[in-house]
C-alpha positions as CSV (number, residue, x, y, z in Angstrom):
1,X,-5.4,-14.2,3.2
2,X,-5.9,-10.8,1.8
3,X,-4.8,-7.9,4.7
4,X,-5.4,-4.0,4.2
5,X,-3.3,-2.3,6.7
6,X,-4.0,1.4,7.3
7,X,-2.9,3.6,9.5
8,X,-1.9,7.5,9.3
9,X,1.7,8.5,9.0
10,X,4.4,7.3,11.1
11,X,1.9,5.0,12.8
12,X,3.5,1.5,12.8
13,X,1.5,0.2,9.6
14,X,4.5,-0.7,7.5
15,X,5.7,-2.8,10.9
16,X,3.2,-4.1,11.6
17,X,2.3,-5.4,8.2
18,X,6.2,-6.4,8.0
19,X,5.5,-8.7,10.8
20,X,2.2,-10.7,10.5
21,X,3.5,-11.5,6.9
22,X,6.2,-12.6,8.5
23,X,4.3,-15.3,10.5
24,X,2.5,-16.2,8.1
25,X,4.6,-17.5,5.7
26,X,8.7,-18.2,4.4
27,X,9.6,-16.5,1.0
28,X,8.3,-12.8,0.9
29,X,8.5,-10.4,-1.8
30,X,8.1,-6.5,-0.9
31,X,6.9,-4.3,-3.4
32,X,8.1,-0.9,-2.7
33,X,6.2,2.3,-4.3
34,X,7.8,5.4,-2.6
35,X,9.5,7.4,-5.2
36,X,13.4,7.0,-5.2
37,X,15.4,9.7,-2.4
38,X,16.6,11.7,-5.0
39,X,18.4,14.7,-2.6
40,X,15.9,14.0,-0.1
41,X,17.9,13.1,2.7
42,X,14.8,12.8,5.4
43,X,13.3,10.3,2.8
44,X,16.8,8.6,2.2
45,X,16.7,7.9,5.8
46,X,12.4,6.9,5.8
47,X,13.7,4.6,2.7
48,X,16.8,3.1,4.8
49,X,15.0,2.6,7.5
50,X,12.6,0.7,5.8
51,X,15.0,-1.8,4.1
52,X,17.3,-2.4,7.3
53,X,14.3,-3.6,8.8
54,X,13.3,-6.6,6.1
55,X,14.6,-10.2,6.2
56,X,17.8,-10.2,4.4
57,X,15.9,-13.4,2.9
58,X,12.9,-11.3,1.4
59,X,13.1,-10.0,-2.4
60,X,12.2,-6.6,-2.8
61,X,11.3,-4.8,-6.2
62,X,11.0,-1.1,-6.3
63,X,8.2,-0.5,-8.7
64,X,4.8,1.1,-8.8
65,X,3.6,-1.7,-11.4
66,X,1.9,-3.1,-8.4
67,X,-1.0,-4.9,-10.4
68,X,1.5,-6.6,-13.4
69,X,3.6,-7.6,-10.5
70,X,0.8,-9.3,-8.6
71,X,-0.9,-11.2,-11.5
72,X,3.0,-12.2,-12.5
73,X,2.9,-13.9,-9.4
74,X,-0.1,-14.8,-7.3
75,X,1.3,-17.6,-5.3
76,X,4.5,-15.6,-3.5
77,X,3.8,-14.2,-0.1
78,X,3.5,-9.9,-1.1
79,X,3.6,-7.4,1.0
80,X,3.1,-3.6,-1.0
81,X,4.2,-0.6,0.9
82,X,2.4,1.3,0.1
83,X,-0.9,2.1,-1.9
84,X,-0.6,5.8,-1.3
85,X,3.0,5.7,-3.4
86,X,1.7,3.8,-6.1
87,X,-1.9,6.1,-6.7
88,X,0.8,9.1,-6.7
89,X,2.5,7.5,-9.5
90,X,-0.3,6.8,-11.1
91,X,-2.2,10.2,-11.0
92,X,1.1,11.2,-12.6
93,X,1.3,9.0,-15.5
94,X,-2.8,9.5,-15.8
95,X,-2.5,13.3,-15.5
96,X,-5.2,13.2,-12.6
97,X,-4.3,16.3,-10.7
98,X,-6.3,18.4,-13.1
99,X,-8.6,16.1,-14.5
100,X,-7.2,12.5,-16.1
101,X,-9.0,9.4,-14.9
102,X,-7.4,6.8,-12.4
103,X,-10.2,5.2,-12.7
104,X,-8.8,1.7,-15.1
105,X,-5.4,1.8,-13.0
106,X,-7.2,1.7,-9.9
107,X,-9.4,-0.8,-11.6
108,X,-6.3,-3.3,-12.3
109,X,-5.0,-3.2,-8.7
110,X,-8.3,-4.1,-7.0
111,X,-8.5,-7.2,-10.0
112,X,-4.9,-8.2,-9.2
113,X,-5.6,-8.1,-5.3
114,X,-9.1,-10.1,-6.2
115,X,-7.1,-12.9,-8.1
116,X,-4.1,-13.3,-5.6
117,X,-3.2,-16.7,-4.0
118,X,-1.1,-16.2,-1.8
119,X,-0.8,-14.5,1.5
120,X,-0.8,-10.5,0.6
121,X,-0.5,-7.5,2.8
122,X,-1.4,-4.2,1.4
123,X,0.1,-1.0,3.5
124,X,-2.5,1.9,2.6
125,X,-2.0,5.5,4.6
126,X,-5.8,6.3,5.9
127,X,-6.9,10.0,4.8
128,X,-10.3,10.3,6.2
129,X,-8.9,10.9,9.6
130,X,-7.6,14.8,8.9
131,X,-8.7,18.1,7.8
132,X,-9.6,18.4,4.7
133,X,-6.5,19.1,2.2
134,X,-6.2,23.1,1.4
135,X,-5.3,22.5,-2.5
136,X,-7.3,20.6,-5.3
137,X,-4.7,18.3,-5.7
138,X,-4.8,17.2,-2.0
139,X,-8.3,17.2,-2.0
140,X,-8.0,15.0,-5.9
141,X,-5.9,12.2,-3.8
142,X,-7.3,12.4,-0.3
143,X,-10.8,11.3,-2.5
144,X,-8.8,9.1,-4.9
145,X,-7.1,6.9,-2.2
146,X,-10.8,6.8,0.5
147,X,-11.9,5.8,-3.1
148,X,-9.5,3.0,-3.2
149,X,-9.2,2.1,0.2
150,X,-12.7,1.2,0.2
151,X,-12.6,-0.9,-3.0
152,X,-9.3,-2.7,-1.3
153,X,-11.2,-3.2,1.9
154,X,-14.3,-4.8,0.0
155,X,-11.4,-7.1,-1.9
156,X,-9.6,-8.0,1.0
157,X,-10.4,-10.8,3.7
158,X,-9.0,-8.4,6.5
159,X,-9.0,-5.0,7.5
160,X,-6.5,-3.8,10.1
161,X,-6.3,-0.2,11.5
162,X,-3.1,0.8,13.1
163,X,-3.0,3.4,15.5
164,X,0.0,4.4,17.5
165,X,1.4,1.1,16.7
166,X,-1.4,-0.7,17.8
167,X,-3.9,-2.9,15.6
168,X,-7.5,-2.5,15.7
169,X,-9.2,-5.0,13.5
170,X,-11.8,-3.6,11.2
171,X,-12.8,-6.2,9.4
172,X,-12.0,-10.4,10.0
173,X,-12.3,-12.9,7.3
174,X,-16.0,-14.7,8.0
């Protein structure tokens, strides 16, 4: 089964989805698409955090080549954390804060999640629940990832909304 996750920041959506793939199957590999700390230290800690909390028995790539990694291997257990990490990455390499097209990446991932096998949890931050970013370029990804997130959702057997830690199912497999 195919699982969305969203939830805003800090809600328990990375948890969450850390546990139910958890149940569901052995072998998991975590995809993470943060960008590295760097001199961050309240990241470091985000990124720590993250990692103490995963199965010493689960691998876990750190890349934002989410849809190669996914059609690589569609029959592992995946859980990718998080959408909103890997369209940053890509509106960098596409130049889409002030103007380049996302458009074919974000067409990739949605025909990488289509094709998978295996269990797969995707960890998405919602942005349709806040004001409206103040700059262009918040406004660019706030549209960018609703874009997404609705294409994912569509793709995706199961929809899960966490708030305050608690899941709300949007959407169950028919």
């Amino acid at each position: 089964m195919r699982t969305l996750v969203l939830g805003g920041i800090r809600s328990g959506k990375s948890q969450w989805a850390e546990a139910d793939i958890a149940a569901a199957s052995g072998a998991v590999r975590y995809l993470a698409t943060g960008a590295r700390p760097g001199s961050d230290d309240e990241w470091a800690q985000r990124v720590a955090a993250h990692r103490e909390r995963r199965p010493s028995g689960w691998v876990t790539a750190e890349t934002t080549e989410v849809p190669g990694a996914l059609r690589a291997d569609p029959t592992t257990a995946t859980l990718v954390d998080d959408i909103g990490g890997w369209l940053a990455a890509e509106m960098d390499r596409c130049g889409a804060w002030t103007g380049g097209s996302v458009t074919s990446a974000a067409d990739a991932l949605v025909a990488a999640v289509a094709g998978f096998t295996a269990p797969l949890a995707l960890v998405s931050p919602e942005v349709g629940l806040t004001v409206v970013p103040a700059t262009a370029a918040g406004r660019r990804f706030a549209d960018e990832l609703g874009s997404l997130n609705q294409r994912l959702a569509a793709t995706c057997e199961r929809v899960v909304l966490i708030v305050a830690g608690q899941p709300i199912t949007v959407k169950e497999p028919s």
